[in-house]
N, C-alpha and C positions, 0 to 999 in steps of 0.2 A: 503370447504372454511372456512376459522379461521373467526372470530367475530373481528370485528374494536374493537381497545381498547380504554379501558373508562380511562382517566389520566387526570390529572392538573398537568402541567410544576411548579416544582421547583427548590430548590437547590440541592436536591437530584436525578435530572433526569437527566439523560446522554447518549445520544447517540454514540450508535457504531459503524464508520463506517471501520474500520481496518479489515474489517472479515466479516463476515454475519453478516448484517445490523441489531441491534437490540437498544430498548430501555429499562434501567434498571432504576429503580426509588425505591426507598432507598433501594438499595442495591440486589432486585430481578428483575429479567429480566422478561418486558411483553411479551404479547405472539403479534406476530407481525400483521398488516394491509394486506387488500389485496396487490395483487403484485403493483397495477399500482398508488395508494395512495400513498404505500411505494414511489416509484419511484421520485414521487412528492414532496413527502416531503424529501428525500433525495436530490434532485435536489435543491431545496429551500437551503438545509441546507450548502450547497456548495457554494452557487453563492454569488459575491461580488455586492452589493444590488439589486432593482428591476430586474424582470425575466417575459419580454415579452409574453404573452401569445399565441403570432404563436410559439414563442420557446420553448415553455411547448409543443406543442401537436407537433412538430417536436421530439424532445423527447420522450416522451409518444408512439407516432404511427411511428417515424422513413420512413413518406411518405406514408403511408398506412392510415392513417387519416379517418375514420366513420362519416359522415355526422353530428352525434350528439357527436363527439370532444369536442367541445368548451362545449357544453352542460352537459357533461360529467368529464369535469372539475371543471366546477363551483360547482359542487355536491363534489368533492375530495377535493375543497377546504372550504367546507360547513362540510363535515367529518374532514378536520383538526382544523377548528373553533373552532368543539363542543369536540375533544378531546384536543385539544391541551392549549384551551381559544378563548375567541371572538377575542381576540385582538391579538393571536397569528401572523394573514398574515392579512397584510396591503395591501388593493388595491390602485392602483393609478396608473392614463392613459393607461390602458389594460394591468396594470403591476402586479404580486404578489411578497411580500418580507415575509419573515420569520423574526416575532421580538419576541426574546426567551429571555429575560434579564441573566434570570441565571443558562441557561441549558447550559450542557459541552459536547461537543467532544472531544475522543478519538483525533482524526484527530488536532485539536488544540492543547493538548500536545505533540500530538509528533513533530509538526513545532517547537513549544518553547522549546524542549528540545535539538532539532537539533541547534537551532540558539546561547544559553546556550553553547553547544560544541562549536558550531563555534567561541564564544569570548573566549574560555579557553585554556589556554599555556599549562598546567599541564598535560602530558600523561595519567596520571592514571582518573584523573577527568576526561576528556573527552572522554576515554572506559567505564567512568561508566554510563554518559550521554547518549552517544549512546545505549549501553546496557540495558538503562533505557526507552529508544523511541524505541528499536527494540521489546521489551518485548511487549509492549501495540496491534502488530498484531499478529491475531488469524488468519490469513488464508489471501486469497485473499479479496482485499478491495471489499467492497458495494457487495458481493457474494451472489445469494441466490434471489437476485431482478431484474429487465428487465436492461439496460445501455441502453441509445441512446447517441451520441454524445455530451454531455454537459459530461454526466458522466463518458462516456470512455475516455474523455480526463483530466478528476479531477483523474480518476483511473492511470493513465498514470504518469501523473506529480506523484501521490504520489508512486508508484513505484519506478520511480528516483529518488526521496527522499528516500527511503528506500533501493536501491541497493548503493547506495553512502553510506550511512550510513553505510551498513553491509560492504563492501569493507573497509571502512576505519577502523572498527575495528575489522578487519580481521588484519588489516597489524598493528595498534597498538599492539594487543595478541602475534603478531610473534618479533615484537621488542622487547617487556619484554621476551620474552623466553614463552610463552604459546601458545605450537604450537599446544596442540592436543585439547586445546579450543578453536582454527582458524580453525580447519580442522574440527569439528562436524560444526560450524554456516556455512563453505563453501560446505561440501558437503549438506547439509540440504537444501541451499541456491540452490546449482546444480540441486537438484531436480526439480525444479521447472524453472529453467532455465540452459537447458541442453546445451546451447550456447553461455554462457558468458564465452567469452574467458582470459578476466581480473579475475574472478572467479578462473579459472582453473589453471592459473599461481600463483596465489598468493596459492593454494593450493599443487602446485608443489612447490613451496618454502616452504611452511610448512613440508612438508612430507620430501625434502631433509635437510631442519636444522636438523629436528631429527635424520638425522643419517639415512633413510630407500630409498635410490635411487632409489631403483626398484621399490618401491609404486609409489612414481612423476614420474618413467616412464611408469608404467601401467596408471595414471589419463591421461598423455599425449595421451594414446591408445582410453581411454574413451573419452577424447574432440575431436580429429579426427575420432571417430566411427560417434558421435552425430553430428560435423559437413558437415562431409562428406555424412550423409543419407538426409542433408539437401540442400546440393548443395554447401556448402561451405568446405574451408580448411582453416586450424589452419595459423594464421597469425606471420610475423617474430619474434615477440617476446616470442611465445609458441615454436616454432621449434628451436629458440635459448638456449632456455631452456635444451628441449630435447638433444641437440646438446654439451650441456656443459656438463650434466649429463653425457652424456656417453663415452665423452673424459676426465670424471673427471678434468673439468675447474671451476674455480669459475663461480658462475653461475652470469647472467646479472645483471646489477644495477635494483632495481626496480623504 
């Protein structure tokens, strides 16, 4: 079991939650809390203000709840106090809130650097932006620590914030003509989502601009393998694809 760590929150301290959950504080990464701390104080650090204390230990125990829960929190957030500051979680009516003035999330710049994309016209700026927020994950978000439903659903939302993202500057790189840095971020991307079927089209458009048909008809092979071992099939706008390709039609509008 690692040692709770010993820290004072400042402007140097930043939380990671894009990846395995960790804390860096000028510039070196601590060594991390136990699991169910961590959990806590990730959970805090998510939530748009106070956070019920039955919905900590719904969280926390996911229904399986240990008679000394409650008790057992009050110590986790007695361990965040003494690392984080006194004044770090503020109680109020069987609530806790996390007040950090000038500690950063990962998780915050990449919402403001998506939202930055979203008010900009300029093709090239807004690949660079997205590019710039795709960069900040290291892996699956909050990895590495328990999830109960508060957090599986913060993991959720920021996924779809992130396959939106990759998707669209997927399809920017194929408009400038940079098809084989669309097809490294989509298959990379496949890997891990071996059933996006949006994914897999926009990477059959990559692979046919360059010129290589028979690669966007083998990835066709790969999305119907992975679908089909799943109970599903490739939906009409993958089969149209396929279907253009090998009558040599232009292929679908995207």
């Amino acid at each position: 079991m690692s040692t709770p760590l010993a820290i004072s929150v400042s402007p140097a301290c930043a939380f990671r939650l894009l990846g395995p959950f960790s804390l860096t504080r000028d510039g070196a990464a601590a060594r991390p809390m136990w699991p169910k701390p961590t959990a806590l104080l990730a959970m805090l650090l998510v939530a748009d203000g106070p956070v019920p204390l039955d919905r900590i230990v719904a969280e926390l125990w996911q229904g399986r709840a240990p008679s000394s829960a409650v008790a057992n929190i009050r110590s986790y957030i007695r361990l965040l106090r003494r690392e984080l500051g006194a004044d770090a979680v503020r109680t109020m009516l069987g609530c806790y809130e996390l007040v950090l003035r000038d500690a950063r999330l990962d998780a915050d710049t990449f919402r403001e650097l998506l939202e930055r994309a979203d008010r900009t016209t300029a093709a090239e700026e807004r690949a660079a932006l997205l590019k710039e927020a795709l960069d900040l994950w290291r892996g699956p978000a909050l990895s590495g620590i328990p999830h109960g439903p508060v957090l599986e659903s913060w993991v959720a939302r920021m996924n779809g914030h992130r396959r939106r993202a990759l998707l669209e500057l997927a399809g920017l790189w194929l408009e400038s003509g940079r098809e084989a840095r669309a097809q490294d971020l989509l298959r990379q991307h496949l890997l891990g989502q071996p059933t996006d079927e949006t994914a897999y089209e926009l990477l059959m458009r990559a692979l046919h601009q360059a010129g290589d048909g028979s690669a966007a008809l083998a990835v066709y092979q790969q999305a119907n393998r992975h679908l089909v071992d799943r109970g599903l099939y490739p939906g009409p706008r993958l089969r149209g694809m396929q279907q253009a390709i090998l009558s040599h039609r232009p292929l679908p509008a995207s």
